[in-house]
Each structure stands twice: as structure tokens, then as C-alpha cells.
LUMPANU-707023 format. One record per atom (N, C-alpha, C, CB): residue in one letter; x, y, z negated. Coordinates in steps of 0.001 Angstrom, whole numbers, plus 């500000």, padded with zeros to 6 digits. Last residue first. Glycine has a CB too. Layout:
<rs>
AXYZ ...
</rs>
This chain:
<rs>
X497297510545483910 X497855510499482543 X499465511691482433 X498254508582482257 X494467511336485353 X495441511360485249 X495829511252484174 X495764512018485704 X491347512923485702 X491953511105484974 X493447510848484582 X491795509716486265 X491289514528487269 X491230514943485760 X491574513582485007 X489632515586485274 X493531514409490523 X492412513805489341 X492525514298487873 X492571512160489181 X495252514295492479 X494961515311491847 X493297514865491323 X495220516654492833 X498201511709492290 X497106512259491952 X496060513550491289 X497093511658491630 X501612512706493079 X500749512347492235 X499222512622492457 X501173512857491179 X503478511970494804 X502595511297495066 X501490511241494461 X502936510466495137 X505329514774496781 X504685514492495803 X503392513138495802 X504247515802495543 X506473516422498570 X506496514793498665 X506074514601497636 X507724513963498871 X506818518868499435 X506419518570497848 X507062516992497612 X504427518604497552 X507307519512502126 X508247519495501107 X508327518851499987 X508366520399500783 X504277520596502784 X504990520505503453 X506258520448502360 X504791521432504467 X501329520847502078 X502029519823501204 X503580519774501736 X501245518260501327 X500278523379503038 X500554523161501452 X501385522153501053 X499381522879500711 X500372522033505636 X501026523690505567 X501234523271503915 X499672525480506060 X500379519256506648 X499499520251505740 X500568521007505470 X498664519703504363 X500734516617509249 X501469517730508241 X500328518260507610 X502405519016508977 X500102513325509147 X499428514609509485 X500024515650508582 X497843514538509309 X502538510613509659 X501716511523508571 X501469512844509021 X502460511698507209 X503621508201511866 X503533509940511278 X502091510019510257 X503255511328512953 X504124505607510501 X503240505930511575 X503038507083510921 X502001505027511984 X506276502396511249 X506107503640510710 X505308504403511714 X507411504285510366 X505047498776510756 X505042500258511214 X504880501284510459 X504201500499512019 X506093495757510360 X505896497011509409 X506150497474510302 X506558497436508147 X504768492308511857 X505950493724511481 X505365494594510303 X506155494997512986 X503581489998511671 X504756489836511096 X505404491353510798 X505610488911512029 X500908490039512624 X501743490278513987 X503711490093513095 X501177492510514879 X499039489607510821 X499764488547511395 X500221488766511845 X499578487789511852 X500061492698509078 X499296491968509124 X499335490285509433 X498753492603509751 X501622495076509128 X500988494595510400 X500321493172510059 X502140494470511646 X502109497590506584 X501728495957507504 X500920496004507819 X501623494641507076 X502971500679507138 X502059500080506847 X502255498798507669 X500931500836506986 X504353503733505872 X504726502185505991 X503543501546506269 X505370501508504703 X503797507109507188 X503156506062506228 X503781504728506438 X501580505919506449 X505907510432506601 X505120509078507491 X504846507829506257 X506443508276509020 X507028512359505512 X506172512402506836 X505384511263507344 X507003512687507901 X506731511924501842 X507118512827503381 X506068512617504214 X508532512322504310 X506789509281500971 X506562510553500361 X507172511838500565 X506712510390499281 X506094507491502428 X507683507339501908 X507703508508501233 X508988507240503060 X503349505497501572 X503914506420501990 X505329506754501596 X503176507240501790 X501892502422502231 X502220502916501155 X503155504582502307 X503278501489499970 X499870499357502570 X500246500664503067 X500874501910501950 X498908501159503748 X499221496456504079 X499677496736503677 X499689498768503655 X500402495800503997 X497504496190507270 X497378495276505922 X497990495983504843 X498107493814506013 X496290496837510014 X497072497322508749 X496619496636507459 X496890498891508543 X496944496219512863 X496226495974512496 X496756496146511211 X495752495091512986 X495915496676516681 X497228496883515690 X496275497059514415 X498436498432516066 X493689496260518505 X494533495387518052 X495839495281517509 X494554494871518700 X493857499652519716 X493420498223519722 X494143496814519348 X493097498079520889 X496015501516516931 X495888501376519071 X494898499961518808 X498138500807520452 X494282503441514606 X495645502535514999 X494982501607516630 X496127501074513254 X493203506662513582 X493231505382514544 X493986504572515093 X492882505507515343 X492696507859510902 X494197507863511958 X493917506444512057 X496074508374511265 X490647510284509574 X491116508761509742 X491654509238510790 X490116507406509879 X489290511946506738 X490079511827507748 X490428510394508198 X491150512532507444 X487415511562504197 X487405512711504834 X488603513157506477 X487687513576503502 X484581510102503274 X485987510244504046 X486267511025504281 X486303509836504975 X484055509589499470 X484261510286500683 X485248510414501860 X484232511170500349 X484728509186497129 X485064508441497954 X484532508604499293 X484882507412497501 X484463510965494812 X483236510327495253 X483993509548496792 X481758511680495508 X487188511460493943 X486249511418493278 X485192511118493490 X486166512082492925 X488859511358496304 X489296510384495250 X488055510844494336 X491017510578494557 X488069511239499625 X487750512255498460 X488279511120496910 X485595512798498535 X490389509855501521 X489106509769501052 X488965510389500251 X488663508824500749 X491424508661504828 X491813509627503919 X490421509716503089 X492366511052504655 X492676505848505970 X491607506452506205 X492174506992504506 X490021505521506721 X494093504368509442 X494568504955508445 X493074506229507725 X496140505668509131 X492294501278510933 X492787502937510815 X493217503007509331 X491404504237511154 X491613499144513224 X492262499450511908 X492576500510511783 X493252498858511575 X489866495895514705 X489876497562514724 X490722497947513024 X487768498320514835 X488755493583515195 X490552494285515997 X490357495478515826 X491050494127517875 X488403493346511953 X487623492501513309 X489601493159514017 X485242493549514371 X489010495472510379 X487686495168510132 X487509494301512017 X486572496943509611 X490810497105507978 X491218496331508450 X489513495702508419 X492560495769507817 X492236500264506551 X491199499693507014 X491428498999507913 X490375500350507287 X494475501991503872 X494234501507505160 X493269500637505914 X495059501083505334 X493870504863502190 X493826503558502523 X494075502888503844 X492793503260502205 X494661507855500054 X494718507013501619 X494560505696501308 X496190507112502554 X494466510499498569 X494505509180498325 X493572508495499874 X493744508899496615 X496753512924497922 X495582512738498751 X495433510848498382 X495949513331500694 X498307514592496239 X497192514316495900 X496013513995496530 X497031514975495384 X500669513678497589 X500038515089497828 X499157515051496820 X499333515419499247 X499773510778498337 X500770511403497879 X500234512779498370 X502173510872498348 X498834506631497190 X498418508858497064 X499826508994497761 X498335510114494755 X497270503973499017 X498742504807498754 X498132506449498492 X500032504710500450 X497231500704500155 X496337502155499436 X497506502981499088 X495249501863497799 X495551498214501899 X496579498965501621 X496269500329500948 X497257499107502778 X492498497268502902 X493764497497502838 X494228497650501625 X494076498421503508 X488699497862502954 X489811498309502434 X491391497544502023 X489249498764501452 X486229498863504410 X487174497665504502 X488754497974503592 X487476497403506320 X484252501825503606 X484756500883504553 X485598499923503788 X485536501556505684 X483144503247502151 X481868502544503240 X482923501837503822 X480784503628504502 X484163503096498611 X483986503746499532 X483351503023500718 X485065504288499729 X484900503545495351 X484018502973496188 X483802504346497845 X482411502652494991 X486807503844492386 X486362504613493527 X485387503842494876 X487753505167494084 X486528503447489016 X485973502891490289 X485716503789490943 X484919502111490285 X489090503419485780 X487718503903486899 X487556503276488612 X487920505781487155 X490154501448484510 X490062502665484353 X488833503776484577 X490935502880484954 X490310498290483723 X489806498855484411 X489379499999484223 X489231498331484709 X493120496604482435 X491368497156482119 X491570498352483133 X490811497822480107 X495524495645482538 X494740495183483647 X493533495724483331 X494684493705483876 X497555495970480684 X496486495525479948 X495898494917481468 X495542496801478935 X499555497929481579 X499796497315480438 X498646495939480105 X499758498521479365 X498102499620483456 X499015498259484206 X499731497389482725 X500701499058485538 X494721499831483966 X496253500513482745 X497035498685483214 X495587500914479855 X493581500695487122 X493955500105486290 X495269500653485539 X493981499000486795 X491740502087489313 X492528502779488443 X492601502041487548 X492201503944488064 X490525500486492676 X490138500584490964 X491439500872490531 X489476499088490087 X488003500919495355 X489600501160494662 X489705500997493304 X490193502608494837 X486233499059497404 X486067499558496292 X487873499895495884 X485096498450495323 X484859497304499101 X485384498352499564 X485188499290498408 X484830498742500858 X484854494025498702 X484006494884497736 X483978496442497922 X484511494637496330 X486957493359500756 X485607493081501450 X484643493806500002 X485303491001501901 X489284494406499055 X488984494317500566 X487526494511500967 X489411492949501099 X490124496542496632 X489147495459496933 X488295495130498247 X488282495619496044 X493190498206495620 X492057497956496493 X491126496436496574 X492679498216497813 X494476499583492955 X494288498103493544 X492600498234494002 X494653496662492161 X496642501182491183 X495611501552491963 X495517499919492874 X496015503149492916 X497974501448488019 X498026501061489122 X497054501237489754 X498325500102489193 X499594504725486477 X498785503592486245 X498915502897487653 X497230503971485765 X501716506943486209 X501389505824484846 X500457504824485295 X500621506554483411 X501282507937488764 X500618508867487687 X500541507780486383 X498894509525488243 X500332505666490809 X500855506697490539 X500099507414489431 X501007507351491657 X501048502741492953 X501447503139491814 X501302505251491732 X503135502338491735 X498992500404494632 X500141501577494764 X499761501953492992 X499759503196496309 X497753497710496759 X498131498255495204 X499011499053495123 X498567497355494261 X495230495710498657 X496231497220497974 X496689497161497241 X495882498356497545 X493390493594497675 X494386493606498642 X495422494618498033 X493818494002500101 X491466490701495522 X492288492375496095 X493145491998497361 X493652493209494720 X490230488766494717 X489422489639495955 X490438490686496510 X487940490562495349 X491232487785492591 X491607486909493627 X491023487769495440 X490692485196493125 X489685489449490670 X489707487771490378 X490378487105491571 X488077487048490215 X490070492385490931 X489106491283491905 X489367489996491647 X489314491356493488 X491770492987488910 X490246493053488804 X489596492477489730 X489731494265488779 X494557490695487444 X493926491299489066 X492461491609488980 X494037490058490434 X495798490399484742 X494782490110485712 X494215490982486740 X493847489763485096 X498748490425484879 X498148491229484178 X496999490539484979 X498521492809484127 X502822489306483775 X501612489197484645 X500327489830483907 X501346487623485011 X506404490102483588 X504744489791482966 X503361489842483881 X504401490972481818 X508745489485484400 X508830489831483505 X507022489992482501 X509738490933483912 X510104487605487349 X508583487839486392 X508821488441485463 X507800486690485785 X513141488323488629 X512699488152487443 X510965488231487344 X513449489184486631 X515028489580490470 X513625488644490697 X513227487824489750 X513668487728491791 X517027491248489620 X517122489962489308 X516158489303490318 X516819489706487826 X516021493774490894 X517297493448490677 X517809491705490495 X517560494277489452 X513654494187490287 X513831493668491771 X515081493278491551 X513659494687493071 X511584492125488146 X512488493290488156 X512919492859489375 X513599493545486984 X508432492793488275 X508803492411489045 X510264493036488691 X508023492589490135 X504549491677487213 X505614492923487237 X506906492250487328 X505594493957485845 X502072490729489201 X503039490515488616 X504020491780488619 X503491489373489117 X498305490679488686 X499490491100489496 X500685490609488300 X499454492995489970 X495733487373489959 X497103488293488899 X498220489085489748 X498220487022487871 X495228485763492005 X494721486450490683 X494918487529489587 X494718485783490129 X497432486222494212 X496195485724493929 X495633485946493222 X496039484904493827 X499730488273493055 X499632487172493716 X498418486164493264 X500912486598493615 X500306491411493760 X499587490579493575 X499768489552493943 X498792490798493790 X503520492810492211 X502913492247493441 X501725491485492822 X503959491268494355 X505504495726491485 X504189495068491085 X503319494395492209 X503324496123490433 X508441496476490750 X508044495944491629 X506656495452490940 X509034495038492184 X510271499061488268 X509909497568488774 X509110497734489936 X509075496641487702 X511064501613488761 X511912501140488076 X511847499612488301 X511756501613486793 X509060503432490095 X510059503934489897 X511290503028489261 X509671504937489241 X507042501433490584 X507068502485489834 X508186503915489427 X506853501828488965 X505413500081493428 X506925500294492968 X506768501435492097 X508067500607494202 X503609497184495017 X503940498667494363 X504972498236493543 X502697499508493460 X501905495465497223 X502858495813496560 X502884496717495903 X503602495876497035 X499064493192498006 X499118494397497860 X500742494663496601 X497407494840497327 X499056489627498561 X498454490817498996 X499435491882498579 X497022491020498413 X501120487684498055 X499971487577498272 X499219488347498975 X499584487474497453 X503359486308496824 X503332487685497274 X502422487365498145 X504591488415497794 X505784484701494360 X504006484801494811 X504037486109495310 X502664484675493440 X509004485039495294 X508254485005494377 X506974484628495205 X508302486235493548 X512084484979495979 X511331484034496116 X510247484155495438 X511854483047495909 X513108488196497884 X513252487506496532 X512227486355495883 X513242488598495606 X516030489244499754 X514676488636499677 X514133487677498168 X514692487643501014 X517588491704501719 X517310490495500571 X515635489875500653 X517584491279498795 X517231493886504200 X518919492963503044 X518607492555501833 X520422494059502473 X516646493353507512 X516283493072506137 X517550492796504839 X515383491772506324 X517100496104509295 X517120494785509016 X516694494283508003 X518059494388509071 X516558498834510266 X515570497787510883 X516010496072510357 X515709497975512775 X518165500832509357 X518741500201510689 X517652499215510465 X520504499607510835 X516414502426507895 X517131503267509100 X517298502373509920 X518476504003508885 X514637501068506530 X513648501274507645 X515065502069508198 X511870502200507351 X515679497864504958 X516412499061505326 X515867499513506688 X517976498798505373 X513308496010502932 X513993496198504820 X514766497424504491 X512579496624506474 X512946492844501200 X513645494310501262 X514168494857502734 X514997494268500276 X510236490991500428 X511560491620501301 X511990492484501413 X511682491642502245 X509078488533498663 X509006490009498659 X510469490061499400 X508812490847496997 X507653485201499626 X508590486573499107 X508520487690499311 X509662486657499368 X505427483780500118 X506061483319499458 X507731484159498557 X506083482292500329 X503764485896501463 X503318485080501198 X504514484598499779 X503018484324502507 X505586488885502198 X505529487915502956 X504769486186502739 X506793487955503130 X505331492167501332 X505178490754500951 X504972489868501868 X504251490557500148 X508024494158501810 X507017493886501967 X506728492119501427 X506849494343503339 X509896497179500749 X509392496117500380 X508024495578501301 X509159496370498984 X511996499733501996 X510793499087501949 X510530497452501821 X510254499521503040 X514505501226500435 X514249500108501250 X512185500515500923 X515239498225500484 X514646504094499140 X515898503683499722 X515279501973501066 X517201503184497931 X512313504153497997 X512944505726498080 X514250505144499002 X513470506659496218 X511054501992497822 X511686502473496509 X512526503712496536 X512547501423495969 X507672500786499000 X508703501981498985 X509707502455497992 X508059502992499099 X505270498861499833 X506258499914499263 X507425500442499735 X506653499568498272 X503018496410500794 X504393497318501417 X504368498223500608 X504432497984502947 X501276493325500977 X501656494567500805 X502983495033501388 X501623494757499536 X501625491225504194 X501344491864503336 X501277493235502820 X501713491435502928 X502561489653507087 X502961490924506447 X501693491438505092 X503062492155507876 X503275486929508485 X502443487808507574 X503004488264507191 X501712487578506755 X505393484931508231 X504170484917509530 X503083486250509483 X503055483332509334 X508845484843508814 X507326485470507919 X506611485425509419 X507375487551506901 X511101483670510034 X510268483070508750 X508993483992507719 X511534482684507685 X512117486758511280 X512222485063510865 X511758484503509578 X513667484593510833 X510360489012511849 X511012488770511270 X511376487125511206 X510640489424510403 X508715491467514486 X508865490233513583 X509948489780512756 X508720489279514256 X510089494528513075 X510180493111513410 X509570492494514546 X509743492461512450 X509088497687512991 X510148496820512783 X509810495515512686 X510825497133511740 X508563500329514956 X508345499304514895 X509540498351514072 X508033499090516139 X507809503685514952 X508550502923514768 X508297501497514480 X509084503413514092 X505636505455514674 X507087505979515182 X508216504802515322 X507693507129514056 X502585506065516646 X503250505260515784 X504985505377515870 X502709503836516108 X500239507966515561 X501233508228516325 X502239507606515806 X501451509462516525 X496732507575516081 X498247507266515508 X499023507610515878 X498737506319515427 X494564509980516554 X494788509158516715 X496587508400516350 X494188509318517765 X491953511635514332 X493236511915515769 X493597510242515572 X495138513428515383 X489385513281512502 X489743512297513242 X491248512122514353 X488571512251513888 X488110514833510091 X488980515222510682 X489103513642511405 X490117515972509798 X484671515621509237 X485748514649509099 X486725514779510262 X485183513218509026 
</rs>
């Protein structure tokens, strides 16, 4: 297992009026994060925020290319960002247990904190695809390359952790400094990972380990026979 330590590139906030940082995405232009009572749009060049949209934002974000999918407590919600529209809600497989949630390949991916479990949901329905299970605490969740990452949140300790998507195996972790702490996590599908901070209110950007193969691709899709 490959091990190094963070290399954090960038800090953005606190913010006014969020106490918490939640999920986090990515629409190729802003990063979204959930703040309890809204989803926020940051512009990661200049560090500000340019909207905000009054919904349930609970845990774990994602972005399909077209809507916004936030958990809020029981249920995820699909999200037009344009309006801040609900357009439909699906049941959350942890009944209220999740954290994570990233988007790829047609379906949703939604972590189960303290069950340290990932689950491949049909985002039409909320049925439960398949179960990845792994030994640690599980965050924030995000593919790209065909690598599938989480983020780990356990006391004051938090890393960025890389895992075999078929037996959930670790196979790398990126150690975040004592008492930096990852809630949220998604990739800009490049060099570096978004990930909430949790109570500290911010989003950090935090390099992504090059690979000679993945260099360019930015690709997020899953390299699974599951795939759609």
C-alpha cells in the first residue's frame, strides 16, 4: 500500500453563515458544497461564493452532468441548479446513515459512514446495485481514472483513501495534517481533489498523485464489469 502525505494547495473559507461543510462536487466550472440548509456554489479560481440555493443539504453531493444530487437525511434529492428546483427524491440506502455521494457511469455511489460500506445505486429507483465494503470510516467518495477514492474521517485523524473497487481493498492513502478533517470529496477530474472540511467551514484543494497512464484522460469513469 502506497502511503505519502497531503499536499494541500489551497484553502477556501470559512464562509459566512456556514458552520459545516458537507458534501462537495464539481460542475467543471464551480464547486458545490453543502452547508446544512444550502447548497453553494464557489468559484475555486477567485475563492468566492456566487450563489446559493435554499435546500436540505445534509451530507454527500453529486453532479451528473446536468442536475445536482444532495442527501438530505433520508433521501437523496435531484436538484435543478439553475432554478433550485426538487425535481424528485429517491431513498437514501442508509435510511439516514450516509455520507458520500458521487456520480459515475449512469448511476450514484453513496458512502455509509460508520457501516464503512459504498453502495452502486440506480438513481431512478434508489435499489441497490452492489456493495463495496471496506475497514475504514467512510466520507466523501469520488472515481476518476477508474480509481475509486474516499475520504476518511475517524476522531482528529483524516485521509484521502484509494480502494480496489471490487474487493475494497486499500490500496493508497493521503494523510491530511493533524486535525484537518474531510467530510465531503469529489475530484475536478485532473490534478486535485475538493474535499470538506467538515466543522472548520472550508473546502480544500489537495494535489492528486500523478499516474503516467492517467495523465490527461480526466476521466471519471469506473473500471468495473458493472458499469452501464
Amino acid at each position: 500500500m502506497k502511503q505519502s502525505a497531503a499536499e494541500i494547495l489551497r484553502e477556501y473559507g470559512p464562509f459566512p453563515g456556514v458552520d459545516h461543510v458537507h458534501g462537495v462536487t464539481y460542475d467543471g466550472q464551480h464547486v458545490w458544497f453543502a452547508a446544512g440548509d444550502t447548497l453553494n456554489a464557489l468559484d475555486p479560481a477567485s475563492g468566492t461564493m456566487r450563489r446559493s440555493i435554499e435546500v436540505a443539504a445534509h451530507a454527500g453531493t453529486a453532479f451528473d452532468g446536468r442536475h445536482l444530487f444532495q442527501i438530505a437525511e433520508d433521501r437523496i434529492q435531484k436538484i435543478d441548479p439553475k432554478t433550485g428546483r426538487v425535481l424528485a427524491t429517491i431513498p437514501a440506502p442508509g435510511g439516514g446513515r450516509d455520507s458520500g455521494l458521487a456520480w459515475a457511469e449512469g448511476s450514484l455511489w453513496v458512502a455509509q459512514y460508520r457501516d464503512r460500506k459504498i453502495h452502486q445505486i440506480d438513481p431512478e429507483t434508489g435499489a441497490i446495485l452492489r456493495t463495496i465494503e471496506t475497514n475504514r470510516f467512510v466520507t466523501g467518495v469520488t472515481w476518476i481514472d477508474g480509481e475509486l477514492w474516499h475520504g476518511t474521517w475517524e476522531g482528529d485523524e483524516s485521509d484521502l483513501t484509494r480502494v480496489d473497487p471490487r474487493t475494497g481493498e486499500v490500496l493508497e492513502r493521503i494523510g491530511m495534517p493533524p486535525g484537518v478533517s474531510v467530510s465531503g470529496l469529489e475530484s475536478d477530474g485532473g490534478d486535485q481533489f475538493f474535499c470538506g472540511g467538515g466543522n472548520s467551514g472550508k473546502v480544500r484543494a489537495v494535489r492528486r498523485p500523478r499516474r503516467a497512464s492517467a495523465a490527461g484522460s480526466g476521466s471519471k469513469t469506473p473500471a468495473d464489469p458493472t458499469r452501464k
